[in-house]
C-alpha positions as CSV (number, residue, x, y, z in Angstrom):
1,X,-55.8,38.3,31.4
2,X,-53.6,36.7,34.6
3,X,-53.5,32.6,32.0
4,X,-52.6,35.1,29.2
5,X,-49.6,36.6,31.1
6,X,-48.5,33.2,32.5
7,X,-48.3,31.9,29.4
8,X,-46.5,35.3,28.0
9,X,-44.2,34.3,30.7
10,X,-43.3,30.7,30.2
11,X,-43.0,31.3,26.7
12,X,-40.2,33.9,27.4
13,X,-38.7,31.6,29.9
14,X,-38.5,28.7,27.9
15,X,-36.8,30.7,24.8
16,X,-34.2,32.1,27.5
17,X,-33.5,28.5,28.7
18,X,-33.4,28.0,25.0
19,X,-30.8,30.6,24.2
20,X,-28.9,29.6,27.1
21,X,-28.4,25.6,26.7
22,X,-27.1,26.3,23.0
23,X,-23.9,25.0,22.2
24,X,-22.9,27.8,20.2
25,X,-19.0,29.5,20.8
26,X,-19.2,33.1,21.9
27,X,-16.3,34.6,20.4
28,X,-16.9,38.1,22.3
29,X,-16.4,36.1,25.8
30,X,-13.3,34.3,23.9
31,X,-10.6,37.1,22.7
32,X,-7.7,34.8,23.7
33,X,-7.3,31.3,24.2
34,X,-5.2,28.4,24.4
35,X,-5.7,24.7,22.6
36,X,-3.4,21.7,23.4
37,X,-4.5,19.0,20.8
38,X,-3.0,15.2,21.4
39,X,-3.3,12.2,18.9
40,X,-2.2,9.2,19.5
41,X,-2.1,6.3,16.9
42,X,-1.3,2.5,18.3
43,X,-0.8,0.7,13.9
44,X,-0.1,-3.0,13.5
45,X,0.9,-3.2,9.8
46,X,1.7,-7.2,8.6
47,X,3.1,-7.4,5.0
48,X,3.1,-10.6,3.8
49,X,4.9,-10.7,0.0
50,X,5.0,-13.8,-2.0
51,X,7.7,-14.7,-0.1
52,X,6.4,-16.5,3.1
53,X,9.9,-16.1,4.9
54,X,10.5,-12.0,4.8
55,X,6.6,-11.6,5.9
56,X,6.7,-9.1,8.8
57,X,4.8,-6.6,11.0
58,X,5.8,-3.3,11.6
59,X,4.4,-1.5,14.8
60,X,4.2,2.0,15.4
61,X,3.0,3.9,18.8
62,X,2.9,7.5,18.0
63,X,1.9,10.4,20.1
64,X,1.8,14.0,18.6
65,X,1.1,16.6,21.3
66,X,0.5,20.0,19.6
67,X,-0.1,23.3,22.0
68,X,-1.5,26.5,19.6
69,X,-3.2,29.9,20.6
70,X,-6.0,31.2,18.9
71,X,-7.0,35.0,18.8
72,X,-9.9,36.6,17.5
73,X,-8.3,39.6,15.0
74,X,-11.8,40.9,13.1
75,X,-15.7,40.0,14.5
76,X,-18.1,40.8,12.2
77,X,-22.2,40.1,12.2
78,X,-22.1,36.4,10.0
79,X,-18.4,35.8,10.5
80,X,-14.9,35.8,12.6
81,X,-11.2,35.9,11.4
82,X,-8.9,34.3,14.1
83,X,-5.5,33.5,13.8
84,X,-4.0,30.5,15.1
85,X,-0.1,30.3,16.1
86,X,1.6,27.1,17.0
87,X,2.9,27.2,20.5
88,X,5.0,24.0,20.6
89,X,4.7,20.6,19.1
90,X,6.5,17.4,20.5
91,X,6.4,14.1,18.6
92,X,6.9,11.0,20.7
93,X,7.6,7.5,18.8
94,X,8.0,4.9,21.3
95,X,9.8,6.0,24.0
96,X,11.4,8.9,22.3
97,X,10.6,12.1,22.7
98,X,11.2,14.9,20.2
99,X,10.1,18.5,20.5
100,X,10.2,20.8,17.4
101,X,10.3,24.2,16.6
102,X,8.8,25.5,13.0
103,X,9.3,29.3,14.0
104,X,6.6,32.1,13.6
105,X,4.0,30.3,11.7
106,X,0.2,31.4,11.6
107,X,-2.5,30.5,10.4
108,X,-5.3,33.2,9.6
109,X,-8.6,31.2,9.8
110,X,-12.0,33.2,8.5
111,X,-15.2,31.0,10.2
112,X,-18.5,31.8,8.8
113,X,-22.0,32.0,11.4
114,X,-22.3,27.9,10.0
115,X,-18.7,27.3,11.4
116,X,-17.2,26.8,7.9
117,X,-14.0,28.1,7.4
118,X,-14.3,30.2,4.6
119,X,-10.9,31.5,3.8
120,X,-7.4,30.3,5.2
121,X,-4.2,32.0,4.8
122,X,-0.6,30.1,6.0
123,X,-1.4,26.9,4.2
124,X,1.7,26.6,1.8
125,X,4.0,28.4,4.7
126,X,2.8,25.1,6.9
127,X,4.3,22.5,4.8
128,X,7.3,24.9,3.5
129,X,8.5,24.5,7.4
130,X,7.6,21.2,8.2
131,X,9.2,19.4,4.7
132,X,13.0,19.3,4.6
133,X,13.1,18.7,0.6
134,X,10.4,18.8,-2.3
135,X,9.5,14.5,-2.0
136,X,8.7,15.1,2.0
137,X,6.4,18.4,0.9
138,X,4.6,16.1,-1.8
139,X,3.8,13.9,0.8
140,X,2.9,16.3,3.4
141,X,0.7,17.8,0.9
142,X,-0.9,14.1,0.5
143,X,-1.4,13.5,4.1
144,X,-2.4,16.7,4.9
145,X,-3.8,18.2,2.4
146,X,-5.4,22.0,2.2
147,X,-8.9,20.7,2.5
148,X,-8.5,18.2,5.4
149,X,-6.7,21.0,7.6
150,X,-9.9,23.5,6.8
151,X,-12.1,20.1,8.5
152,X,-9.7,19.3,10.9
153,X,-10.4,23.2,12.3
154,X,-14.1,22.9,11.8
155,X,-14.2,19.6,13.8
156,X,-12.4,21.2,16.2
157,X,-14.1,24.6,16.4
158,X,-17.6,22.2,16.7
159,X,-20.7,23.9,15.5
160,X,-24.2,22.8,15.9
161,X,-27.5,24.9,14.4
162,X,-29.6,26.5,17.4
163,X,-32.6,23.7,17.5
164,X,-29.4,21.1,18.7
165,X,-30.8,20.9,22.3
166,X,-30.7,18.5,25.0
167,X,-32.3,15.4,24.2
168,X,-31.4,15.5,20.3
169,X,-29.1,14.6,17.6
170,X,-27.0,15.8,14.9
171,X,-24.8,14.0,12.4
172,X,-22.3,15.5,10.1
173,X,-20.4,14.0,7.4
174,X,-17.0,14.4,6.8
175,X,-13.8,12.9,4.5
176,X,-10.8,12.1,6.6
177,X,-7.2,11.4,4.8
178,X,-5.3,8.1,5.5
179,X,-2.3,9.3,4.1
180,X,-1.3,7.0,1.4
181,X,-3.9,4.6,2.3
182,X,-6.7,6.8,0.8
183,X,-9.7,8.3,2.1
184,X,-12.9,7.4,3.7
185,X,-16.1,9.7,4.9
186,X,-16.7,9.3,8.7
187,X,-20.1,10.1,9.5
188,X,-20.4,11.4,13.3
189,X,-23.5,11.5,15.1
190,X,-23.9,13.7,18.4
191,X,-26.4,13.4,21.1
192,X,-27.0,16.0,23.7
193,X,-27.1,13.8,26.5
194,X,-27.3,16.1,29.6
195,X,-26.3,20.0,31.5
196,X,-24.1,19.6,34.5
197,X,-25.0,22.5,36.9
198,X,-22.1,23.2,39.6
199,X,-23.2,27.1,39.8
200,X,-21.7,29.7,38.2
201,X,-20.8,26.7,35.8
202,X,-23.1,25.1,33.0
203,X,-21.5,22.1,31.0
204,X,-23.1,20.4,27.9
205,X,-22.0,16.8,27.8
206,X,-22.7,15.5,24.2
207,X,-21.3,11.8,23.1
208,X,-20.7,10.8,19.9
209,X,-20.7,7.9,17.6
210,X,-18.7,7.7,14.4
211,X,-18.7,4.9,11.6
212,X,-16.9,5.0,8.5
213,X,-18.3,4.6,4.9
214,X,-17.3,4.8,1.3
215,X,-13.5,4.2,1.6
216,X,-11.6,4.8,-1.2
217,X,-7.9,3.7,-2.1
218,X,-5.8,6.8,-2.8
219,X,-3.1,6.7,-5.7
220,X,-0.4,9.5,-4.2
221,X,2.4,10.9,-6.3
222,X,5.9,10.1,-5.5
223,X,5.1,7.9,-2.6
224,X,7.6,5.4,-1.4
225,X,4.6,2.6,-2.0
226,X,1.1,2.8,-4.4
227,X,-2.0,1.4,-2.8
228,X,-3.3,-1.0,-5.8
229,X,-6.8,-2.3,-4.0
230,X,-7.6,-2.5,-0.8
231,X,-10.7,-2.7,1.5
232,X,-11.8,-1.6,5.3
233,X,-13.4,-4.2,7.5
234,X,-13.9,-2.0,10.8
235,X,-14.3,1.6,10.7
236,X,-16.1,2.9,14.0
237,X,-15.4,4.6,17.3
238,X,-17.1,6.9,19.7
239,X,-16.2,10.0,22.2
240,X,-17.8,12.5,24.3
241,X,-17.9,16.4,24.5
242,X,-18.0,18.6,27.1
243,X,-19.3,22.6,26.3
244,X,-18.9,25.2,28.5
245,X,-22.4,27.0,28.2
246,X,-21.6,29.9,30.1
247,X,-17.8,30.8,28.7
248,X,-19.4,29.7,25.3
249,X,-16.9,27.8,24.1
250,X,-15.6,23.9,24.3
251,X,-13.9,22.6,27.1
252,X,-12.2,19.6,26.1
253,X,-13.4,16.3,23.8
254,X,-11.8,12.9,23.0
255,X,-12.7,10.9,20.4
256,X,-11.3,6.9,19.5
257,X,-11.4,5.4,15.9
258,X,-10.6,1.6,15.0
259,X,-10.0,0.9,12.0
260,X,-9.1,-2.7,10.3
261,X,-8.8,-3.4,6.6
262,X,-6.5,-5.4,3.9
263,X,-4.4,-3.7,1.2
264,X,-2.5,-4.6,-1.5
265,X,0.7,-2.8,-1.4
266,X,3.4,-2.4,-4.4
267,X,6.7,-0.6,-4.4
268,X,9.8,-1.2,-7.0
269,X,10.4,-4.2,-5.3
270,X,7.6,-6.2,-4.7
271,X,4.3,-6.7,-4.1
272,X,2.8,-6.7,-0.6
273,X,-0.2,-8.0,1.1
274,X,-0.9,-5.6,4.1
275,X,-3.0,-6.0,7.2
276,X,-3.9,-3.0,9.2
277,X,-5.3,-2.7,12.5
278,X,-5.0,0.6,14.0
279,X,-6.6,3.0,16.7
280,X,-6.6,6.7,16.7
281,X,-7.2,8.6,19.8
282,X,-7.8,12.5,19.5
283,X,-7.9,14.9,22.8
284,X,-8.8,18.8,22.5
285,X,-8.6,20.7,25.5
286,X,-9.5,24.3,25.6
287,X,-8.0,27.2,27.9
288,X,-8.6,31.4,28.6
289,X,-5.1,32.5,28.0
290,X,-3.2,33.8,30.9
């Protein structure tokens, strides 16, 4: 009867240290935060036309620093409708500095219990503020498209299935847009590595490991070049993750992506051949809202 209980009892135990170590957000804990998202892209760009004299590189050092709040409006069992409002957005190219302010614009984000956004609302409102005339929208729409914000979200708003546990793995596959370049699937895989315990405080630390597969040259409308071929000979990077167990939520991640390819470039002009080497460099950071 007493080696029945015991084991009654570690069997409880262990589901409860089970439950706990998820890294699952807890949107009841979570009513109000704040995100600050920065990317930073280093490019190198040579274009070499048939003309060995006008061959040059162009190099761009970008840093876009965006600060957003997200609110939890509805919770239901399966699902949760946030909205997310953009705080402040700054835009630094070189050493120049540019904030910018696009107004009272939301988005209204519906996640399912898989972390899929299921429904967004303030898409077409988005690229309304941010282009100036209808050529800019077009290629806002390109490089940002409807489907590639709905990822971005879920990558931020990481969610793992309940048997993702320290010690394993788990790999999802998405497409990320390259803008006129085209697209390519990224295939992340994440390792629970450890738990720091610095009482009251439990932190998951996860790293990750990203390669990129199946690139494909895009063909945008009305863009000031066309793509005509191209190929990627580096596409990889890596990060790490840090989960707050106990608020149930994500406390900040960074991940880097190289990527180096050729391209064949054409305008009304001439015809280009590109090199690319660039390196992308994404930090979340996650807040309770004061």
């Amino acid at each position: 009867m007493r080696l029945a209980l015991a084991l009654l009892m570690g069997l409880l135990l262990t589901g409860a240290t089970r439950a706990q170590d998820r890294v699952a957000w807890d949107w009841s804990k979570n009513k109000s935060l704040e995100v600050e998202v920065a990317t930073r892209l280093d490019q190198s760009l040579i274009l070499s036309p048939q003309d060995p004299s006008s061959r040059r590189e162009i190099v761009q050092k970008l840093l876009v620093t965006a600060v957003f709040g997200l609110d939890v409006v509805e919770q239901k069992p399966g699902s949760v409708k946030l909205t997310q409002s953009l705080k402040s957005l700054k835009i630094k190219a070189g050493k120049t500095e540019t904030p910018l302010s696009l107004g009272d614009v939301k988005l209204t984000i519906t996640l399912d219990d898989k972390g899929t956004v299921t429904a967004l609302e303030g898409y077409d409102r988005l690229i309304e503020r941010l282009g100036d005339d209808e050529t800019r929208k077009q290629n806002l729409r390109s490089a940002l498209s409807e489907k590639s914000l709905r990822e971005s979200i879920e990558k931020t708003l990481l969610h793992f299935p309940a048997e993702f546990l320290k010690g394993k793995t788990h790999e999802v596959s998405t497409l990320r847009d390259l803008g006129v370049l085209g697209q390519i699937r990224l295939k992340q895989t994440f390792k629970y590595d450890d738990i720091e315990v610095k009482e009251p405080n439990r932190v998951a630390v996860l790293s990750v490991t990203i390669k990129g597969e199946d690139y494909k040259v895009g063909k945008p409308e009305r863009a000031l070049y066309q793509v005509e071929s191209g190929r990627l000979t580096r596409c990889e990077g890596s990060g790490k993750v840090r989960f707050d167990l106990k608020a149930g939520r994500l406390e900040n991640a960074e991940t880097r992506v190289t990527l180096q390819g050729s391209f064949t470039l054409k305008d009304e002009r001439a015809t280009w051949n590109g090199e690319l080497e660039q390196t992308q460099t994404i930090t979340v950071k996650v807040l309770p809202r004061k």
